[in-house]
C-alpha positions in Angstrom: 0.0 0.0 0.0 3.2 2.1 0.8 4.6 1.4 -2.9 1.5 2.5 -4.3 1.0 5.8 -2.2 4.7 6.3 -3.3 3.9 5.8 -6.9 0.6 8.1 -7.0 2.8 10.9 -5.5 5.7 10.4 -8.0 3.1 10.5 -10.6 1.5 13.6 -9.3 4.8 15.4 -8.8 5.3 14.4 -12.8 2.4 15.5 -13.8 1.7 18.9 -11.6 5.8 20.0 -13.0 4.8 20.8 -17.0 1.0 21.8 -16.3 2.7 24.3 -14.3 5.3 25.4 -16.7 2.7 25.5 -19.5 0.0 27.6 -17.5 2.9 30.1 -17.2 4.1 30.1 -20.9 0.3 30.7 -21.1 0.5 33.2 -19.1 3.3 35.0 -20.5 2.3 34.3 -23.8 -1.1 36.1 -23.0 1.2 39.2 -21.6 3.1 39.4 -24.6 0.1 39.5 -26.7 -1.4 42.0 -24.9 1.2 44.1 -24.7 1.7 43.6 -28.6 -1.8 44.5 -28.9 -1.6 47.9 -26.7 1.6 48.5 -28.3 0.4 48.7 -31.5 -2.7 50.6 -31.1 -0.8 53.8 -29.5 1.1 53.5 -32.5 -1.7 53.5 -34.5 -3.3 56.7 -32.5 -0.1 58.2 -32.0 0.7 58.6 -35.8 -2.9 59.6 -36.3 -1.9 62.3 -33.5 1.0 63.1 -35.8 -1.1 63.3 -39.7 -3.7 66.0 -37.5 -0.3 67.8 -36.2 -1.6 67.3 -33.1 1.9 66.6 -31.6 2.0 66.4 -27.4 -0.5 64.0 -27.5 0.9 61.4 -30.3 4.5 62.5 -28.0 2.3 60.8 -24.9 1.1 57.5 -27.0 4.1 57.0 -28.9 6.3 56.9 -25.6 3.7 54.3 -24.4 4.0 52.2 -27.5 7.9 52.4 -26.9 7.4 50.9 -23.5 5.4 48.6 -23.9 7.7 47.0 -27.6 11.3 49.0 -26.9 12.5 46.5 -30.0 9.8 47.8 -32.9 12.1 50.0 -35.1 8.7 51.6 -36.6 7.6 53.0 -32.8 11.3 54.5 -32.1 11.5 55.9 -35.7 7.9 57.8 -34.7 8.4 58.8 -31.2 11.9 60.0 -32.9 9.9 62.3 -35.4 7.3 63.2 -32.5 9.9 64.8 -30.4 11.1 66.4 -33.7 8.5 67.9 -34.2 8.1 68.8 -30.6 11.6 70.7 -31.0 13.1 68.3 -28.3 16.1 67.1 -30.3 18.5 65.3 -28.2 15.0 63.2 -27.3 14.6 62.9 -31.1 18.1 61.9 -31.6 18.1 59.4 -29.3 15.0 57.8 -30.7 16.1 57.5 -34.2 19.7 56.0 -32.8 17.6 53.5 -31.0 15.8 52.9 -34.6 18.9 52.4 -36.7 20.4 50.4 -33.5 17.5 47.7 -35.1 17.3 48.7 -38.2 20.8 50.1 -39.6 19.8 50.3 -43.0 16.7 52.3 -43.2 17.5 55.7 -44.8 14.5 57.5 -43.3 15.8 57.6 -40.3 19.0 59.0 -41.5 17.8 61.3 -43.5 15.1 62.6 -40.1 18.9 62.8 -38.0 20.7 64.8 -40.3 17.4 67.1 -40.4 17.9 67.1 -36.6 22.0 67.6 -36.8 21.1 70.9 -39.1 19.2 72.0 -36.3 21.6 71.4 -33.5 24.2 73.1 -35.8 26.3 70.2 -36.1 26.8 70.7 -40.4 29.5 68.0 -41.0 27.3 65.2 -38.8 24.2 66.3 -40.8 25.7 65.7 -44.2 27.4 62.3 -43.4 24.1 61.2 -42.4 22.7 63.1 -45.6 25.2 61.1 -47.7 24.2 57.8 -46.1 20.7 58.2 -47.6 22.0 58.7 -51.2 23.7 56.0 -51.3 20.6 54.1 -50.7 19.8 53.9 -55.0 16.3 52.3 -53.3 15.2 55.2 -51.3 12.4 56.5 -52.6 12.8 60.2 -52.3 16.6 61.3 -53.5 15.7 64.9 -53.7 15.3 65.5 -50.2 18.3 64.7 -48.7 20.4 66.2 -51.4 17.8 69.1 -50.8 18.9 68.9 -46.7 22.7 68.6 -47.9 22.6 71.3 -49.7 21.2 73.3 -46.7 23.4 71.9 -44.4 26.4 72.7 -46.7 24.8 76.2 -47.0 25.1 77.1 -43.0 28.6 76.0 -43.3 29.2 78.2 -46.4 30.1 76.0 -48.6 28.5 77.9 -51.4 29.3 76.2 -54.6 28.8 72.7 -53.0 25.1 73.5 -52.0 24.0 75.1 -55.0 25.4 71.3 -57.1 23.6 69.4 -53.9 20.2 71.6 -55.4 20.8 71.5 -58.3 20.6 67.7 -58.1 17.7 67.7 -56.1 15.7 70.0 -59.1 17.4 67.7 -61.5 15.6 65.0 -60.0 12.3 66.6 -59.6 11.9 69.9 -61.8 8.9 71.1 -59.6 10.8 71.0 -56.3 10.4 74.6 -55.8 11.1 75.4 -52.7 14.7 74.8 -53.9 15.0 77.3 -56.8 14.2 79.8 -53.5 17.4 78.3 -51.9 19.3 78.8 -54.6 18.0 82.4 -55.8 19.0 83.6 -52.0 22.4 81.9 -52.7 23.1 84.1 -55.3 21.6 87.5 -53.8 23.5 86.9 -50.8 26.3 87.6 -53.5 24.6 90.5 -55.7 24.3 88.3 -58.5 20.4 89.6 -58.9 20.7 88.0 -62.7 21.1 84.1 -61.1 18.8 85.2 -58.2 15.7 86.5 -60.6 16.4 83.4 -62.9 15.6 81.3 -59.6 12.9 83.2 -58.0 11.0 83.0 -61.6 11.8 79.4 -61.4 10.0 79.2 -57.9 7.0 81.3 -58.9 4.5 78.4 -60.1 4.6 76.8 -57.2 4.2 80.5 -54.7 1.2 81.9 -55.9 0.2 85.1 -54.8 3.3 84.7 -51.9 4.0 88.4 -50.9 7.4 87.5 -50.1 8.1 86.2 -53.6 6.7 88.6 -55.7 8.8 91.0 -53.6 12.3 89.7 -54.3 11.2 89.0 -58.1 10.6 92.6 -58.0 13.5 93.3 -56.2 15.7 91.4 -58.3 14.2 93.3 -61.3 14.7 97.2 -59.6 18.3 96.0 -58.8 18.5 95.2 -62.6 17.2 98.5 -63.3 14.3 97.0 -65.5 11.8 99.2 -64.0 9.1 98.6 -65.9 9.2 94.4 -64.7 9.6 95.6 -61.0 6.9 98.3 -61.1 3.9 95.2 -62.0 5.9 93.0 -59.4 5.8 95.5 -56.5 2.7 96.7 -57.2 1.1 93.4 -56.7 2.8 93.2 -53.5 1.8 96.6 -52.4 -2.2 94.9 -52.8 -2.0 91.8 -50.9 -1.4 93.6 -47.2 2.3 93.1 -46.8 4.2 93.2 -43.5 5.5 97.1 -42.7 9.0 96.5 -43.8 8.3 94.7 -46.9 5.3 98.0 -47.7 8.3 100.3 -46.6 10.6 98.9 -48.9 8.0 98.5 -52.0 6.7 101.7 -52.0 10.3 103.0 -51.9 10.9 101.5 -54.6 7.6 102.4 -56.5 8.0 106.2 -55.5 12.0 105.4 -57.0 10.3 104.1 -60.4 7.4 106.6 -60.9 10.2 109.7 -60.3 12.4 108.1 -62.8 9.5 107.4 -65.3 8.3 110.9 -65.2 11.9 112.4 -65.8 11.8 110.6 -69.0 8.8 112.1 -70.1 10.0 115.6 -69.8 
């Protein structure tokens, strides 16, 4: 009777041991899930946070979703551009080192931390990571980083590099116009008004009615002495309620014309 009380309770002891183990890999396999699962949907409302600029609150759900999945290269690249966005770079930089740390290939992430490295002022770290994305031949969208290069290379004054790092970037898409502007300025900086008003006329298509625009194309044109060109220019401005110095300066420069076109009547 002894043997067989002995054999029921090694019996029991063998199999109480793996129901046990298995109810907690059940367990936390039920965790994990349910972390995946809350993981994944502050994701989901954090980047919706993010598309409706509504950026403290995708901040808050995206550091959640980091919390609860510190491994998902997709919730560190977001929570990256959330504090971005939220102009709390070294937070930002982190993030998107923590991305690349998983994934050390994706070139959107570089291309967000040289963006970041411009800001901080730190040129040559912002165009090695700038230079990383267009080596990627895959990447999807060449003209921006050689668009953030270039304005990278620009705050370093590296003059003649940035204007070849836009001019790639316009090669690659012809309606990029926010980079003729880049360029035009490039060239006003140095009193070249002919290259600037070449540029700014590039950019116009893409600025309409944009008080500052149709001010430096006017500008460019008064500096050129064709009066007639900056007269229709500034006059447009002087319509569409400009800021006080811009007015200031464009009915200066009106009053300048309409003097000089009346001399040449008489």
């Amino acid at each position: 009777m002894r043997k067989v009380l002995v054999l029921c309770v090694l019996v029991g002891m063998v199999g109480c041991g793996p129901q046990k183990k298995v109810e907690t890999d059940v367990q936390q396999e039920t965790q994990q899930e349910y972390d995946y699962k809350r993981a994944l949907q502050n994701y989901q409302i954090g980047v919706n946070y993010l598309n409706n600029n509504q950026v403290l609150e995708a901040v808050s759900a995206l550091e959640q979703a980091v919390q609860q999945d510190r491994g998902n290269f997709r919730y560190q690249h977001a929570l990256g551009l959330a504090y971005s966005m939220n102009g709390e770079l070294a937070k930002a930089e982190h993030s998107l080192k923590q991305a690349l740390a998983i994934n050390p290939n994706d070139s959107e992430s570089y291309n967000l931390l040289g963006s970041i490295y411009v800001d901080q002022e730190r040129f040559e770290d912002a165009v090695a990571a700038f230079r990383k994305v267009i080596r990627d031949k895959n990447y999807s969208q060449p003209k921006f980083p050689y668009y953030n290069m270039g304005l990278a290379l620009r705050r370093q004054g590296r003059l003649s590099e940035a204007v070849a790092a836009f001019q790639r970037a316009v090669a690659i898409d012809p309606d990029f116009y926010r980079v003729y502007i880049s360029l035009a300025e490039i060239y006003q900086e140095n009193n070249d008004y002919k290259h600037a008003l070449h540029f700014y006329k590039k950019a116009e298509p893409g600025f309409n009615d944009s008080v500052d625009l149709l001010y430096q194309i006017g500008h460019a044109f008064f500096k050129l002495k064709q009066f007639n060109q900056a007269k229709a220019y500034l006059a447009q401005v002087s319509i569409l309620f400009p800021p006080p110095q811009i007015d200031q300066s464009t009915q200066e420069m009106l009053r300048y014309i309409e003097l000089k076109q009346r001399r040449a009547m008489n």
